[in-house]
N, C-alpha and C positions, 0 to 999 in steps of 0.2 A: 558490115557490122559483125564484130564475133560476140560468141555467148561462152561463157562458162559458169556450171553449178555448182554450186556449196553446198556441203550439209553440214550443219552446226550442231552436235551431238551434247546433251544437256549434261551428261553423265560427269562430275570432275575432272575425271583424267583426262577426258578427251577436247570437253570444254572451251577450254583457253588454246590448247594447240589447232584446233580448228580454227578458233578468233584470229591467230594468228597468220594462217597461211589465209587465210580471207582477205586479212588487211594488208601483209608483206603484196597480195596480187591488184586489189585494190590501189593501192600505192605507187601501181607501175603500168598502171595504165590510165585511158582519160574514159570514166565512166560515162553511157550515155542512158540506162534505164537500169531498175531490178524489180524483183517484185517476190516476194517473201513470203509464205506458207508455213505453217506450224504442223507437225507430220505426228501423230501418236501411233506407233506398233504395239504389238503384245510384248515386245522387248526392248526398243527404245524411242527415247521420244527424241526430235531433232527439228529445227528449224532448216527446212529447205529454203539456198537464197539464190537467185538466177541471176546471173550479169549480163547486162549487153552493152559492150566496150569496145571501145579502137583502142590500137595501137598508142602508147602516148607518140608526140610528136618533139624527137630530138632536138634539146637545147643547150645552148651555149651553159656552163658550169656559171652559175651566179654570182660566182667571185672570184675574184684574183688576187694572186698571193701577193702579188706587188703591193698591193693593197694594205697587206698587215704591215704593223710594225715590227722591230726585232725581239721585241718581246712578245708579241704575239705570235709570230711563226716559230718562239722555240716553242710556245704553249701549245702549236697547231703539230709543229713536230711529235711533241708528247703526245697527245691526242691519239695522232695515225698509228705510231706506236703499238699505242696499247688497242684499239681499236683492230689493229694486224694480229696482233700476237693473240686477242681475246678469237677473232674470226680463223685463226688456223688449229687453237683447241678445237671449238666448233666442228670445223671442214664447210665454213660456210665464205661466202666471199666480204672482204668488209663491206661490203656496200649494204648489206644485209643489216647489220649494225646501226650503222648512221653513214652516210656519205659524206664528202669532203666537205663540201658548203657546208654541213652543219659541225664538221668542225672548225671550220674557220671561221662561223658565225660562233661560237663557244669560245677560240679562242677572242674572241673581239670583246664579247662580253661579260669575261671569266666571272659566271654566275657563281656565288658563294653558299646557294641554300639550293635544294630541291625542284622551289617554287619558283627561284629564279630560272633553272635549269627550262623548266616545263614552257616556260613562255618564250623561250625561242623559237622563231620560228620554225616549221615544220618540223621539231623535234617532238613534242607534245608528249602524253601522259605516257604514253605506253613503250617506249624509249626511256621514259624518265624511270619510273619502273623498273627493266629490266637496265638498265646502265648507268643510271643517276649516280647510284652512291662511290661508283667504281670513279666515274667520271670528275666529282665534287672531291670523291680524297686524293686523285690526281693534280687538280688544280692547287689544293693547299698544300702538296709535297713541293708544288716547285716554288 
């Protein structure tokens, strides 16, 4: 079993980008405990959070492009697209973004609102957030 610690600094600026590399690590691995402390200094206050996590365990890609129609692998095409081009402004890899199943699961169910966006699976709020609206004025360009 490995462990790795967080600390979640309450201050704004640091706030959410802490949330994030929390969750991006979370994310990528198979959690097996944590256990979570609230830390006050004389200068900041932070939620210390401990992980103890394996490795996740490599699986076959959830879908296959065979799968789509033609109208949806040109939607999946657009998709990668911009999901490449938005991940190499960044300098981050797309996968960081959203991975291919969740665009190939977008393009299947070319959501037309926000809310629809969000209930895909494994795509959820916080993707929707930071890539929803990019995502949604994509779909109704093409």
């Amino acid at each position: 079993m490995n462990i790795k610690v967080f600390n979640i600094r309450l201050s704004k600026e640091f706030c959410q980008v802490d949330q994030n590399k929390m969750n991006e690590f979370l994310d990528s691995v198979e959690v097996k405990l944590t256990s979570t402390n609230f830390v006050t200094t004389s200068t900041v206050d932070f939620w210390s959070a401990v992980v103890f996590y394996e490795p996740k365990k490599e699986t076959k890609s959830s879908f296959d492009l065979s799968e789509l129609t033609v109208e949806e692998k040109k939607i999946y095409s657009a998709l990668r697209q911009w999901r490449n081009e938005l991940a190499e402004r960044l300098g981050w890899s797309g996968f960081r973004i959203c991975h291919n199943s969740h665009l190939a699961s977008i393009a299947k169910a070319k959501p037309q609102t926000l809310d629809e966006l969000k209930r895909i699976k494994s795509f959820g709020e916080i993707r929707t957030a930071n890539y929803g609206d990019d995502i949604i004025s994509l779909l109704n360009a093409l």
